[in-house]
PyMOL Python script that loads the backbone (N, CA, C, O; Angstrom):
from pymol import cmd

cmd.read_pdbstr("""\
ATOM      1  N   UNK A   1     -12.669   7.237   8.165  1.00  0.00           N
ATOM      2  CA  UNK A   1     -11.748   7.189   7.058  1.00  0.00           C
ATOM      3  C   UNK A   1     -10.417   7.805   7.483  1.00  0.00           C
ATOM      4  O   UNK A   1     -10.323   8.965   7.883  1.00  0.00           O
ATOM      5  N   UNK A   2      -9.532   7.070   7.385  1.00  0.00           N
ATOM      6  CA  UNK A   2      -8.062   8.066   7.117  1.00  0.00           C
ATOM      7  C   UNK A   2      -7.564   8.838   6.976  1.00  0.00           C
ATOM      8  O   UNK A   2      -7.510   9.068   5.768  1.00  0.00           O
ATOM      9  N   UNK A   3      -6.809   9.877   7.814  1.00  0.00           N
ATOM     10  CA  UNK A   3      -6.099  11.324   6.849  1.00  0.00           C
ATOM     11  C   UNK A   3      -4.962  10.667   5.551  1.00  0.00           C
ATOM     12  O   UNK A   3      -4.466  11.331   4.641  1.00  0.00           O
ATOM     13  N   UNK A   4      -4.775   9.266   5.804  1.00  0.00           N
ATOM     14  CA  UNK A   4      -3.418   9.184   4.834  1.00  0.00           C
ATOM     15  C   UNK A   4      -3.630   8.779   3.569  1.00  0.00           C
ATOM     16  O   UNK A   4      -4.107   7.680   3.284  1.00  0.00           O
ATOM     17  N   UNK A   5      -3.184   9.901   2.508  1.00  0.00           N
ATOM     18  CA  UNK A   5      -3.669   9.581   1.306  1.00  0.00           C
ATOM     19  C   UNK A   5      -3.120   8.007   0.804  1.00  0.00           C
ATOM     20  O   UNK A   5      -2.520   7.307   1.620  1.00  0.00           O
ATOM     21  N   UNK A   6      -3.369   7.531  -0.566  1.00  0.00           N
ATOM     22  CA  UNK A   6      -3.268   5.858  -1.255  1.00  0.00           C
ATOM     23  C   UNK A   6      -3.288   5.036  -0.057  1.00  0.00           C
ATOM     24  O   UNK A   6      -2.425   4.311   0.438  1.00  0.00           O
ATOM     25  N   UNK A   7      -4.691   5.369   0.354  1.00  0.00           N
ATOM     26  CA  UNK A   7      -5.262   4.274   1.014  1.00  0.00           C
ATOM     27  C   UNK A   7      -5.361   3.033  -0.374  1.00  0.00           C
ATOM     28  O   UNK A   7      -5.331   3.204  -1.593  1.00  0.00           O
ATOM     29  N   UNK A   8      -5.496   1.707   0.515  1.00  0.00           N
ATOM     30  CA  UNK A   8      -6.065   0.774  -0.390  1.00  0.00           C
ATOM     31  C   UNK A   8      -7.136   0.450  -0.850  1.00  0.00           C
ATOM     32  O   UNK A   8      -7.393  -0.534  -1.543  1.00  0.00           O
ATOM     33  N   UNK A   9      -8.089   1.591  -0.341  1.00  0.00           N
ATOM     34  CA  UNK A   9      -9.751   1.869  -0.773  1.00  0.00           C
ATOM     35  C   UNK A   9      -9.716   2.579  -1.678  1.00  0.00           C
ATOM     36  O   UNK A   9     -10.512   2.300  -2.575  1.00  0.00           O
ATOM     37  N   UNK A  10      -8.793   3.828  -1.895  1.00  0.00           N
ATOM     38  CA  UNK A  10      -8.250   5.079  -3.015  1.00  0.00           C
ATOM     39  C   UNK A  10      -7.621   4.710  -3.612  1.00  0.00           C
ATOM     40  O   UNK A  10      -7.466   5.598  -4.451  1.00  0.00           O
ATOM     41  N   UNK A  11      -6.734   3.531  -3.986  1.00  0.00           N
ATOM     42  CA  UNK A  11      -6.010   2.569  -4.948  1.00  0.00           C
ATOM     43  C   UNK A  11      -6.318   1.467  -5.829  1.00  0.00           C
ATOM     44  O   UNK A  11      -5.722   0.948  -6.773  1.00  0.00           O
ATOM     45  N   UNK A  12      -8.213   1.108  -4.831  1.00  0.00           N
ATOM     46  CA  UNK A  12      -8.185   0.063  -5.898  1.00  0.00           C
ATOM     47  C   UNK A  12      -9.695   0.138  -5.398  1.00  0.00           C
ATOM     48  O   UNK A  12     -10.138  -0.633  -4.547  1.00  0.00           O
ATOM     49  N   UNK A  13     -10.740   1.539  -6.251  1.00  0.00           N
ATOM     50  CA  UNK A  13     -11.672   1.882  -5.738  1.00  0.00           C
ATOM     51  C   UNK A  13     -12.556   0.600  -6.283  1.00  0.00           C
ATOM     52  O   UNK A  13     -12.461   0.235  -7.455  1.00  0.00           O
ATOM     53  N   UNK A  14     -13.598  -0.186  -5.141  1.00  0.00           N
ATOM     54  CA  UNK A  14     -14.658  -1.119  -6.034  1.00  0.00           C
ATOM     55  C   UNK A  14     -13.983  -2.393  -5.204  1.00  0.00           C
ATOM     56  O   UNK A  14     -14.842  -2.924  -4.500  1.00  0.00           O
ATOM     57  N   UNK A  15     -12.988  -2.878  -5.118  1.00  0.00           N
ATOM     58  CA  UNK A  15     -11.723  -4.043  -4.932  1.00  0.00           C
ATOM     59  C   UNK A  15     -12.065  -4.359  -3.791  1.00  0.00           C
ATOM     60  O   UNK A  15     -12.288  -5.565  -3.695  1.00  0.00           O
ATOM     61  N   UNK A  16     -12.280  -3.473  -2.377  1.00  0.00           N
ATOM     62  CA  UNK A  16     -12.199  -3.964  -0.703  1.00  0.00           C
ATOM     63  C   UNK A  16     -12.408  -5.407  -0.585  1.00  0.00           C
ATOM     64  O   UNK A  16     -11.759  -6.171   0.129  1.00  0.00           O
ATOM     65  N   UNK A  17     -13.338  -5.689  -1.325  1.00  0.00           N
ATOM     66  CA  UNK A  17     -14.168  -6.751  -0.919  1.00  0.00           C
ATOM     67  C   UNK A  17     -13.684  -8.122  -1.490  1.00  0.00           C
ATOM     68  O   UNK A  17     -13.864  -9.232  -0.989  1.00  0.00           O
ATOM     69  N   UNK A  18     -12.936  -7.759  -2.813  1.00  0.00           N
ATOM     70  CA  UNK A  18     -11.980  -8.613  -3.005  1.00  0.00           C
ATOM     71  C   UNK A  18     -10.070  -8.708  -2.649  1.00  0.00           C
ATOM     72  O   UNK A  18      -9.238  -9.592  -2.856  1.00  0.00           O
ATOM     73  N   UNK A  19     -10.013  -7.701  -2.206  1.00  0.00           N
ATOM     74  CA  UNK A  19      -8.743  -7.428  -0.947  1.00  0.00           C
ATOM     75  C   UNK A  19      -9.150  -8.201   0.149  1.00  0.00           C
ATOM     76  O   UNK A  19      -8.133  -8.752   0.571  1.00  0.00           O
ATOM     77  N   UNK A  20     -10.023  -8.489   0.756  1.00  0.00           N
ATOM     78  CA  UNK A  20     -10.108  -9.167   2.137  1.00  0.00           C
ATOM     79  C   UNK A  20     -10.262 -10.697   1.914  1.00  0.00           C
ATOM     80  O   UNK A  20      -9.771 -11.628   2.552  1.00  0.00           O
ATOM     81  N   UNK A  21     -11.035 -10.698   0.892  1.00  0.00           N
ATOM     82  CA  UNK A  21     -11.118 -11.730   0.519  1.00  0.00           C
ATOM     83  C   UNK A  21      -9.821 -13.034   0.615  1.00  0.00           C
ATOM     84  O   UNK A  21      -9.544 -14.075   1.211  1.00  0.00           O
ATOM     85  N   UNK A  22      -9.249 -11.969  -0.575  1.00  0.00           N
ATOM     86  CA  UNK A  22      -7.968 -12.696  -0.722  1.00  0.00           C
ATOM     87  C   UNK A  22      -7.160 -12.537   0.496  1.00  0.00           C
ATOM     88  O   UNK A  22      -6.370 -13.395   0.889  1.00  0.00           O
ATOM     89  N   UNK A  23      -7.359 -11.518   1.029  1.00  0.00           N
ATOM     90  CA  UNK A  23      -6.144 -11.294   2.230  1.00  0.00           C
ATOM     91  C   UNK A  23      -6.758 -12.569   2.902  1.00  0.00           C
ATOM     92  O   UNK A  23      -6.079 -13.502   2.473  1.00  0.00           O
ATOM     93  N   UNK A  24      -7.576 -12.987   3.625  1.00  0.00           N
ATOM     94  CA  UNK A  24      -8.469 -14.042   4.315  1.00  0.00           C
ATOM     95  C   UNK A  24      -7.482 -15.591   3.601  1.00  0.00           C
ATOM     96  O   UNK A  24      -6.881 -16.419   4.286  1.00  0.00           O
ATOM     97  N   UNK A  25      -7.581 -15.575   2.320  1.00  0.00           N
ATOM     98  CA  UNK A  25      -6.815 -16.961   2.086  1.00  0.00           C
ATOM     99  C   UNK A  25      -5.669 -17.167   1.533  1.00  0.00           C
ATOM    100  O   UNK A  25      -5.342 -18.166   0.892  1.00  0.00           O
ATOM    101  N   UNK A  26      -4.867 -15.984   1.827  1.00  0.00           N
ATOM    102  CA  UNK A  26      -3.683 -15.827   1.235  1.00  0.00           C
ATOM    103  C   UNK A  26      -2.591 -14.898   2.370  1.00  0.00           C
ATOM    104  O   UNK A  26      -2.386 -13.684   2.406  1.00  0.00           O
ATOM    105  N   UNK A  27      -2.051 -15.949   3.188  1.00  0.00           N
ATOM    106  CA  UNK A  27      -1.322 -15.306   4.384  1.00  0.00           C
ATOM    107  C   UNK A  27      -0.007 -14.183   3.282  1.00  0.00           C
ATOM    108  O   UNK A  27       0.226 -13.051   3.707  1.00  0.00           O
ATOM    109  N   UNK A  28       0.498 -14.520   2.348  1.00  0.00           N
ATOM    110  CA  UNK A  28       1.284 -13.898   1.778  1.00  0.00           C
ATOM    111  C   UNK A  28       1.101 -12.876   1.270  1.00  0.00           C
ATOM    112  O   UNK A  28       1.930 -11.997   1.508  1.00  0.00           O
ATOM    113  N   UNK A  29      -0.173 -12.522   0.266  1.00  0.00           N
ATOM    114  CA  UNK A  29      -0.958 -11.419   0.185  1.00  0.00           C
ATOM    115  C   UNK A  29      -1.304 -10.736   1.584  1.00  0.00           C
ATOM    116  O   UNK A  29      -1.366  -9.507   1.543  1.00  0.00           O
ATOM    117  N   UNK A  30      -1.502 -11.247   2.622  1.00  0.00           N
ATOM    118  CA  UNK A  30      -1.875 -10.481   3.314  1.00  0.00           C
ATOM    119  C   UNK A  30      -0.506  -9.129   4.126  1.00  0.00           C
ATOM    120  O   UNK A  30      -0.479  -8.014   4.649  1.00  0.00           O
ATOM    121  N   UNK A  31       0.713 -10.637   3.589  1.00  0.00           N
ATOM    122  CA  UNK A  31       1.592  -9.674   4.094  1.00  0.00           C
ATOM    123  C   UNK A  31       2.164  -8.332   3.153  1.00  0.00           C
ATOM    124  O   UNK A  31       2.492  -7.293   3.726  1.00  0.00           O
ATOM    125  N   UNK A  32       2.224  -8.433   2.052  1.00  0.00           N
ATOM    126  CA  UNK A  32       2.049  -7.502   1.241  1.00  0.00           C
ATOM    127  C   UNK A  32       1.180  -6.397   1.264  1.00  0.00           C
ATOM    128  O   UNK A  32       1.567  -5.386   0.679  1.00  0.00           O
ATOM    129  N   UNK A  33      -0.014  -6.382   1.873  1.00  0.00           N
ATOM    130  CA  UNK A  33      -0.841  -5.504   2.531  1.00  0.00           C
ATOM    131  C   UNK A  33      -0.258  -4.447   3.307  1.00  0.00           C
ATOM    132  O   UNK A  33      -0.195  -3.229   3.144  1.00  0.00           O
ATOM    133  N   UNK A  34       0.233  -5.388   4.367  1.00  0.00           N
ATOM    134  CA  UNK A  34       0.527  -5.191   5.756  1.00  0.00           C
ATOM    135  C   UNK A  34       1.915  -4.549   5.563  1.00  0.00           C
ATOM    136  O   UNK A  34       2.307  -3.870   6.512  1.00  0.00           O
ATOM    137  N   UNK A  35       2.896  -4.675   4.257  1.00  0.00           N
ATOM    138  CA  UNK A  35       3.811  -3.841   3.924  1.00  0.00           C
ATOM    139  C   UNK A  35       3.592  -2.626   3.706  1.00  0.00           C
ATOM    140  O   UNK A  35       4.009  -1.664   4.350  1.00  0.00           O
ATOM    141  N   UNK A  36       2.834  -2.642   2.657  1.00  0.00           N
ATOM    142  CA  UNK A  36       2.101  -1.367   1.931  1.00  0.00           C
ATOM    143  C   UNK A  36       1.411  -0.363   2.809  1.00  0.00           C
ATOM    144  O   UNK A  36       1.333   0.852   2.626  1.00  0.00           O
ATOM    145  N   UNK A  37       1.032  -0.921   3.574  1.00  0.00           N
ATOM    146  CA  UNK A  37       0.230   0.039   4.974  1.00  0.00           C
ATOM    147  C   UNK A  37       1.612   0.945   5.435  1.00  0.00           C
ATOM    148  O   UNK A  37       1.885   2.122   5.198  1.00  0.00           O
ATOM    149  N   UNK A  38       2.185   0.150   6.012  1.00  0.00           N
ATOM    150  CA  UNK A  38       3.498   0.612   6.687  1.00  0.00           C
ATOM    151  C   UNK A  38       4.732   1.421   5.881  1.00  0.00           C
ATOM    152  O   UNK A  38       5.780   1.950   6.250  1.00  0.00           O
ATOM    153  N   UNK A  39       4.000   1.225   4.471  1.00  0.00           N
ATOM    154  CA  UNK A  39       5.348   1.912   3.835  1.00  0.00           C
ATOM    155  C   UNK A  39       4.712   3.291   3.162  1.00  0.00           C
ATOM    156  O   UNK A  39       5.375   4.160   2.595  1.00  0.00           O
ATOM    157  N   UNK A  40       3.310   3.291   3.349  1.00  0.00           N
ATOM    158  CA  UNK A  40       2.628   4.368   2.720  1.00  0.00           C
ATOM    159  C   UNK A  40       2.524   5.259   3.865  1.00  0.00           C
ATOM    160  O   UNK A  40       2.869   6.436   3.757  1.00  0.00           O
ATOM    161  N   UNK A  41       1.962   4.662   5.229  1.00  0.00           N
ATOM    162  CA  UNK A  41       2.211   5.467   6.278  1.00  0.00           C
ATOM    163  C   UNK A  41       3.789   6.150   6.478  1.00  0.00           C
ATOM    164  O   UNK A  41       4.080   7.233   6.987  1.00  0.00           O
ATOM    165  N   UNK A  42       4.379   5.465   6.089  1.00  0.00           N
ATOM    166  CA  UNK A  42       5.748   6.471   6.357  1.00  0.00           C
ATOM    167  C   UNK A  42       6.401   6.933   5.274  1.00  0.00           C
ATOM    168  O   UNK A  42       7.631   6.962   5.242  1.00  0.00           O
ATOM    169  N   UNK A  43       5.458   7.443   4.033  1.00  0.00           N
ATOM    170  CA  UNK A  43       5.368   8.226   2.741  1.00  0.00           C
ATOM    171  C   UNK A  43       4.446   9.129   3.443  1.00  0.00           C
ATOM    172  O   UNK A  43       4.739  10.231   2.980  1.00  0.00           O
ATOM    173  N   UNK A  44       3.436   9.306   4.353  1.00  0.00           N
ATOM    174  CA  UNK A  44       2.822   9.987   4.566  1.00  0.00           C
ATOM    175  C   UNK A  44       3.564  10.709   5.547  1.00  0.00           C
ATOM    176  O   UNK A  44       3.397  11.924   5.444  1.00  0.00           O
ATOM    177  N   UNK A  45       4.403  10.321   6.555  1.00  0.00           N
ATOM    178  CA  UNK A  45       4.756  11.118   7.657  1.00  0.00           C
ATOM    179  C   UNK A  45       6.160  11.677   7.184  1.00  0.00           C
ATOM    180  O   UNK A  45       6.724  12.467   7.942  1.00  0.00           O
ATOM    181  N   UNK A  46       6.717  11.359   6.092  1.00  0.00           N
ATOM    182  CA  UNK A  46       7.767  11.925   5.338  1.00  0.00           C
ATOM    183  C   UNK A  46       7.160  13.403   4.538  1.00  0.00           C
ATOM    184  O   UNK A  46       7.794  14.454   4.625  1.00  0.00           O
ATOM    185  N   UNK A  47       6.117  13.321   3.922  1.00  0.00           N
ATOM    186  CA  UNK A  47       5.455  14.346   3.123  1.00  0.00           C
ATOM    187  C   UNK A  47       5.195  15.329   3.774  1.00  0.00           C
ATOM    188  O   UNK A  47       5.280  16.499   3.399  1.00  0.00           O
ATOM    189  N   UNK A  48       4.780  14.842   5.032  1.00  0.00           N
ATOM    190  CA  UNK A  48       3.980  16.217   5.969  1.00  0.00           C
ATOM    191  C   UNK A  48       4.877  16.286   6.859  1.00  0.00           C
ATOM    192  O   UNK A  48       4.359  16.397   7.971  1.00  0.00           O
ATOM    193  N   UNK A  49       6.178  16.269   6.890  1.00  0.00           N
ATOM    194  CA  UNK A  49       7.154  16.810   7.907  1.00  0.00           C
ATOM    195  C   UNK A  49       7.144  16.190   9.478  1.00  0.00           C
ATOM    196  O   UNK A  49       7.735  16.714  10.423  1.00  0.00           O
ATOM    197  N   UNK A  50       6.309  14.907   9.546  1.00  0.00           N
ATOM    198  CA  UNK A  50       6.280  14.357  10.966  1.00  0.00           C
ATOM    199  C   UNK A  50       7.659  14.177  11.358  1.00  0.00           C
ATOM    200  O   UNK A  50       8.391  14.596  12.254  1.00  0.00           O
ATOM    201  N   UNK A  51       7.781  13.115   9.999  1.00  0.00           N
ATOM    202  CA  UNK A  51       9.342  12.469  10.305  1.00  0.00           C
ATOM    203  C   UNK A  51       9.674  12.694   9.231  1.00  0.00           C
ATOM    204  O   UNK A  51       9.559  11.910   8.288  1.00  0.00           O
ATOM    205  N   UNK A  52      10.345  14.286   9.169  1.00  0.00           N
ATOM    206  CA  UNK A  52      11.683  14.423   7.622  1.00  0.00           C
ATOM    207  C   UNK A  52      12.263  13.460   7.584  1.00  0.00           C
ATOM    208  O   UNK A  52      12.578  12.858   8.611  1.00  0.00           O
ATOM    209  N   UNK A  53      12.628  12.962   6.127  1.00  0.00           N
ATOM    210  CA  UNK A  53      13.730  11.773   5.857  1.00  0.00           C
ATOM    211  C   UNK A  53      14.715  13.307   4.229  1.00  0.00           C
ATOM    212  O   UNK A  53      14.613  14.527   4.106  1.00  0.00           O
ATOM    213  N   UNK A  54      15.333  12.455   3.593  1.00  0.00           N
ATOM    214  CA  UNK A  54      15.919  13.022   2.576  1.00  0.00           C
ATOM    215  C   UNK A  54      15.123  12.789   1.623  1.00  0.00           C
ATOM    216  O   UNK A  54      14.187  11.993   1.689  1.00  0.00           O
ATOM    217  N   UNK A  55      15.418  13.451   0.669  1.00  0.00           N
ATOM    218  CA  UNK A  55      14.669  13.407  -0.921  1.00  0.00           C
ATOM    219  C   UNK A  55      14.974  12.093  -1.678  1.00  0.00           C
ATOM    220  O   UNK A  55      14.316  11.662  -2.625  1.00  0.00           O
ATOM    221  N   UNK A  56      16.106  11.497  -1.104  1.00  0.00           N
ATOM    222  CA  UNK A  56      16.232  10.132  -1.563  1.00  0.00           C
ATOM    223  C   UNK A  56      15.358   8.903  -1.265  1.00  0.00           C
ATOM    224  O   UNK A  56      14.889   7.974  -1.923  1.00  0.00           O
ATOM    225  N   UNK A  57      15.343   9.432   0.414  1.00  0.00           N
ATOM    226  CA  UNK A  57      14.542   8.625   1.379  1.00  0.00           C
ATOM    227  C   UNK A  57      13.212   8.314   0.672  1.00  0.00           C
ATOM    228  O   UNK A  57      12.777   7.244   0.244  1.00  0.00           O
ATOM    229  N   UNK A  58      12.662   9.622   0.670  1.00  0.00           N
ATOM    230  CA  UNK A  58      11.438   9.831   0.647  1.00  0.00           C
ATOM    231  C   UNK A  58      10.590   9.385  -1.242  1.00  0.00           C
ATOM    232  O   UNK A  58       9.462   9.204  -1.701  1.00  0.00           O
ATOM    233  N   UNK A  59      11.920   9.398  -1.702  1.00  0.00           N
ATOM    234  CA  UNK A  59      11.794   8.419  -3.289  1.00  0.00           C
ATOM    235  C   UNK A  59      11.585   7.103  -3.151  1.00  0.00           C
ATOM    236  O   UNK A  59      10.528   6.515  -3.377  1.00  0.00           O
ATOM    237  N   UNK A  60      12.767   6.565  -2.718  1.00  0.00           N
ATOM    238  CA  UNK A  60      12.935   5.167  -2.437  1.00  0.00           C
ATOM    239  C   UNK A  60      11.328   4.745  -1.904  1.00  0.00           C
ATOM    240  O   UNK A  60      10.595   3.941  -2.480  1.00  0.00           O
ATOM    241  N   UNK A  61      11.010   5.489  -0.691  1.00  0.00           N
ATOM    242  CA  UNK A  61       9.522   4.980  -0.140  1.00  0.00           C
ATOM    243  C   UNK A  61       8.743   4.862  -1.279  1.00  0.00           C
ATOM    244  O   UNK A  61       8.280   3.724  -1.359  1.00  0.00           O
ATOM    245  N   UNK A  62       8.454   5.498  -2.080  1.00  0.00           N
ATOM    246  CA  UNK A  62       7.497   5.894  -3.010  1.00  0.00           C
ATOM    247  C   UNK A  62       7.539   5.104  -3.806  1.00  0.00           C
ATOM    248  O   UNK A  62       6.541   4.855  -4.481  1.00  0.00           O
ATOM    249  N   UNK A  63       9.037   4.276  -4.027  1.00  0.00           N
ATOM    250  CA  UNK A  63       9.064   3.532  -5.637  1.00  0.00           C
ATOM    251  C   UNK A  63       8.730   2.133  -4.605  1.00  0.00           C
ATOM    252  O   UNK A  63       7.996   1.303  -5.142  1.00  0.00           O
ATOM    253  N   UNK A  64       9.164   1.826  -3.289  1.00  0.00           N
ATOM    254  CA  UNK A  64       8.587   1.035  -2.926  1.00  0.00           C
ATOM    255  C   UNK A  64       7.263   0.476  -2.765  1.00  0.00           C
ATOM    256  O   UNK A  64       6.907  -0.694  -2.908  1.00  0.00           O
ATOM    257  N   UNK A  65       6.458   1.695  -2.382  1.00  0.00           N
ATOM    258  CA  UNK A  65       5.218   1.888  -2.170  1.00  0.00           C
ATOM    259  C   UNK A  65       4.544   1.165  -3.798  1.00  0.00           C
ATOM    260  O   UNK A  65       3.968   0.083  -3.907  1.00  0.00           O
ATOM    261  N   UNK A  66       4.754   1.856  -4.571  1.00  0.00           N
ATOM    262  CA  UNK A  66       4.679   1.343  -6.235  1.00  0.00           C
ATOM    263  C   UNK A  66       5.024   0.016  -6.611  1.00  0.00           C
ATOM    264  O   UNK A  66       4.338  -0.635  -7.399  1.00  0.00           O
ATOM    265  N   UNK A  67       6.038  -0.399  -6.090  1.00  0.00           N
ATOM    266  CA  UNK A  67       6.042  -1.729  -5.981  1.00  0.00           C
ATOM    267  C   UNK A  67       4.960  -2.980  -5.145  1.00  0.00           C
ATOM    268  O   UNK A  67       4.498  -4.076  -5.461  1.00  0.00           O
ATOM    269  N   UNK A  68       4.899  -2.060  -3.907  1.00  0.00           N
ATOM    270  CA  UNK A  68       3.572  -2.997  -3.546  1.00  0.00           C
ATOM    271  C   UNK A  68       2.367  -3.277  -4.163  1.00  0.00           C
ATOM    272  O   UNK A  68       1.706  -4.314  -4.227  1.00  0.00           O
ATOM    273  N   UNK A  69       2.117  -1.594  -4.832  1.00  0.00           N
ATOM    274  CA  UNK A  69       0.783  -1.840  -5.331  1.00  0.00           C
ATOM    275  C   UNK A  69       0.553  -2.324  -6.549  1.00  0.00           C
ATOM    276  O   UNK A  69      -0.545  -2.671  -6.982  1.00  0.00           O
ATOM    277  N   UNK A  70       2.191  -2.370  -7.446  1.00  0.00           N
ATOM    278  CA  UNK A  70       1.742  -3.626  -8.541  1.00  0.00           C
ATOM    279  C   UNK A  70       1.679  -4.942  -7.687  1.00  0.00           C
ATOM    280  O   UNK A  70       0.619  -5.532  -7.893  1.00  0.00           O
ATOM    281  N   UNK A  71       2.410  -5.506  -6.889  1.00  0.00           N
ATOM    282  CA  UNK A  71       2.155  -6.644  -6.822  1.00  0.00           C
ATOM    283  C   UNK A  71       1.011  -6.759  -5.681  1.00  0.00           C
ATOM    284  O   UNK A  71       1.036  -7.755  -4.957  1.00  0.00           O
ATOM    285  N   UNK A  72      -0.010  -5.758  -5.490  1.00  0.00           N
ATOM    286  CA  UNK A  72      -1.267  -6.282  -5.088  1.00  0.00           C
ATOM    287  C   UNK A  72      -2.015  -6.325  -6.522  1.00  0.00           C
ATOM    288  O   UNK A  72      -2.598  -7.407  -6.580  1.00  0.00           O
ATOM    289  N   UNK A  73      -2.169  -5.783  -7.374  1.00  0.00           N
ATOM    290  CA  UNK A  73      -2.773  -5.422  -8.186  1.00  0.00           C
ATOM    291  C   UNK A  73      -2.833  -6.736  -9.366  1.00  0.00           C
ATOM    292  O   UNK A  73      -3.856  -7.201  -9.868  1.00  0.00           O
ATOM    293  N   UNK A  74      -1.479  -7.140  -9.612  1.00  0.00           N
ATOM    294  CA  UNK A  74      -1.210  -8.542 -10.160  1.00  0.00           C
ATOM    295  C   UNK A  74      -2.280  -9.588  -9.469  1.00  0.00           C
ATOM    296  O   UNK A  74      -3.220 -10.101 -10.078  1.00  0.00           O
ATOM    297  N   UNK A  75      -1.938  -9.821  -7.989  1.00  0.00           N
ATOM    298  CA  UNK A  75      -2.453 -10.474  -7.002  1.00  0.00           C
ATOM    299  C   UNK A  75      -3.859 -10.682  -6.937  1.00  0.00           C
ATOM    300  O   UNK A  75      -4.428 -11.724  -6.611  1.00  0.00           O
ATOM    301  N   UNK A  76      -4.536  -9.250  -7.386  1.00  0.00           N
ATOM    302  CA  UNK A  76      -6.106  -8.869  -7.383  1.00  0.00           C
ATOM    303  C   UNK A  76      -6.371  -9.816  -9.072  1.00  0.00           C
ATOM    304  O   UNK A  76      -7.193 -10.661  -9.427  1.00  0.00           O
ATOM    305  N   UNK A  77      -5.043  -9.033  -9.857  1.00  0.00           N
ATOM    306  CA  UNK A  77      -5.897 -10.012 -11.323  1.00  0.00           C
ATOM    307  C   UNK A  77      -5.981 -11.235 -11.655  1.00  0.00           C
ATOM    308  O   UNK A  77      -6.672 -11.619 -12.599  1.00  0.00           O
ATOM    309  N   UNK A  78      -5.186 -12.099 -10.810  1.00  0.00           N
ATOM    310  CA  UNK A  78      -4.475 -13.535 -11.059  1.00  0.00           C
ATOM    311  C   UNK A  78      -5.504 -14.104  -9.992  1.00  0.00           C
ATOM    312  O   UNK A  78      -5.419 -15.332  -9.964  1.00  0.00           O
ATOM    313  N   UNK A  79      -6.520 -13.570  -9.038  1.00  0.00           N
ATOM    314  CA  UNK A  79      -7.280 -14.398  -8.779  1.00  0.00           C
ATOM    315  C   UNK A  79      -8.709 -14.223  -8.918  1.00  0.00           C
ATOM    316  O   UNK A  79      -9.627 -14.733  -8.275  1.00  0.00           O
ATOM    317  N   UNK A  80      -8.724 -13.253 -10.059  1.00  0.00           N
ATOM    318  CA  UNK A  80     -10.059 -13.321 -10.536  1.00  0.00           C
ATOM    319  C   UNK A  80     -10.340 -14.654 -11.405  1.00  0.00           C
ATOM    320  O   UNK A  80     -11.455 -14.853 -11.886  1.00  0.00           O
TER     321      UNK A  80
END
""", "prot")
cmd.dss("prot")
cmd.show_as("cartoon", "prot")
cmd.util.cbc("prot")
cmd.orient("prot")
């Protein structure tokens, strides 16, 4: 398991199985994933002082980050 917290297992506890799913037939979803990874990882290395950014920086990531995970979350309900 991960040290980096809002994993997408800790975001959408129960879901994995329909995350891959969809990631599997949905190259676009998948890239949205593959955002969210990368933008949470560097919410994570902002938080813990790897790589200081500014307090702006480190917002912006966050509202981004929030943005991904509504539109996985949409993504998860629209293909149930």
């Amino acid at each position: 398991m991960s040290n980096t917290p809002h994993t997408l297992g800790e975001e959408f506890p129960g879901q994995l199985e329909a995350i891959h799913e969809l990631k599997a037939k949905d190259a676009g979803f998948a890239k949205i994933l593959a955002e969210y990874d990368a933008v949470n990882d560097r919410v994570h290395r902002a938080e813990t002082n790897i790589e200081p950014v500014s307090e702006d920086v480190e917002n912006t990531l966050r509202k981004e980050r929030l943005a991904l995970k509504d539109a996985i979350a949409s993504a998860l309900a629209a293909a149930r």
